[in-house]
C-alpha positions in Angstrom: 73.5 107.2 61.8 71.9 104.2 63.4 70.5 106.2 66.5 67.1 107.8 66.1 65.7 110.6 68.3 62.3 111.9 68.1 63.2 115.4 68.6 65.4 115.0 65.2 62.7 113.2 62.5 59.8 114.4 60.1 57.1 115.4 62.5 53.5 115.9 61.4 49.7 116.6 62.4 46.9 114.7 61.4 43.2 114.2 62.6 41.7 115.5 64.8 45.1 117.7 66.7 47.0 114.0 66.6 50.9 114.0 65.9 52.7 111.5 64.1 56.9 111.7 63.8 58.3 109.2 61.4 60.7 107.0 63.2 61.7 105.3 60.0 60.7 105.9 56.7 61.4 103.6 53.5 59.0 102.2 51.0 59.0 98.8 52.0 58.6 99.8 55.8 57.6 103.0 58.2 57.4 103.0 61.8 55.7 106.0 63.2 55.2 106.9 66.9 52.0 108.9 67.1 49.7 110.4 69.8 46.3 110.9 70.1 44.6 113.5 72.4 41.4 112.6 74.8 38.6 112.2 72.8 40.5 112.3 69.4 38.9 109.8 66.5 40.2 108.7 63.0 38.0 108.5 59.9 36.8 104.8 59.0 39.6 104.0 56.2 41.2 100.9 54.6 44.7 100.3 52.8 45.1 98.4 49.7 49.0 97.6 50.0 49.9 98.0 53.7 49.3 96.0 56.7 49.8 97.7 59.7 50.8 96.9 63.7 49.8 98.9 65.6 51.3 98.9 69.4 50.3 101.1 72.5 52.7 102.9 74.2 51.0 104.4 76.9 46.8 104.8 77.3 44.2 102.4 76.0 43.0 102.5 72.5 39.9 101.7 70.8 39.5 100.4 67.5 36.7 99.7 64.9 37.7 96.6 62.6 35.2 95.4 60.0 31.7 96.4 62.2 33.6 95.0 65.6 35.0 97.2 68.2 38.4 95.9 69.8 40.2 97.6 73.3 43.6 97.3 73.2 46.1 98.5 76.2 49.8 99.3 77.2 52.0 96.8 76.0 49.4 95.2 73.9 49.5 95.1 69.9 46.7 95.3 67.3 47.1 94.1 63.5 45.3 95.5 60.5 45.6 93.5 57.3 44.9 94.8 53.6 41.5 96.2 52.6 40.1 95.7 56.4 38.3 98.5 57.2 39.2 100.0 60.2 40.0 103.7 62.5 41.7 104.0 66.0 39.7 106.3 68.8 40.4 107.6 71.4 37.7 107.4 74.1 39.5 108.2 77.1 40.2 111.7 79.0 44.4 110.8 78.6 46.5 110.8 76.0 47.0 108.0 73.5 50.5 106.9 72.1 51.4 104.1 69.7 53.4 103.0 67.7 52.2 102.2 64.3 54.7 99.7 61.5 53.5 99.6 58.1 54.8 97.6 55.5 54.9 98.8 52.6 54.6 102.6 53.4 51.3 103.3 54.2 50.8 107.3 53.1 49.6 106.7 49.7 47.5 103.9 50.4 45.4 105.6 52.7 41.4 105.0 51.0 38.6 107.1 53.2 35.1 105.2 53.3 
């Protein structure tokens, strides 16, 4: 099947009460649809195989790449290369969702700092 529902894939929690349900998931590429509750922070991290875009759905997100703080809106995209250090926040009182693509597969590769 080619079509892909949300209420049909791999759902799972992470962080701080987030959700993540895996769109797509190979290991060469995943594509994850996640959201992030008011106030909800990930731990500073980095990936030593994946690079990651990151694109917001609906909210505004913060994140922290190498020491520098970046806002990034609706309809706006954010990309995270190998071995960059870097976590998404949060900081507002509404939800957060994005979509996050990582190629290869990013759970694995996942080293906290």
């Amino acid at each position: 099947m080619s079509i892909i529902r949300k209420n049909l894939v791999e759902h799972y929690n992470w962080g701080d009460k987030c959700d993540g349900w895996h769109m797509l998931k190979t290991a060469g590429l995943s594509v994850i649809e996640e959201r992030m509750p008011a106030g909800a922070a990930e731990a500073m991290h980095y990936h030593e195989c994946a690079q990651q875009f990151f694109y917001i759905l609906k909210g505004e997100a913060v994140f922290e790449k190498e020491g520098k703080q970046f806002e990034v809106k609706a309809k706006q995209g954010f990309v995270i290369k190998p071995f960059e250090k870097h976590r998404i926040l949060n900081n507002s009182k509404e939800d957060l969702e994005f979509l996050v693509i990582s190629e290869p597969l990013a759970h694995g590769d996942r080293i906290e700092i």
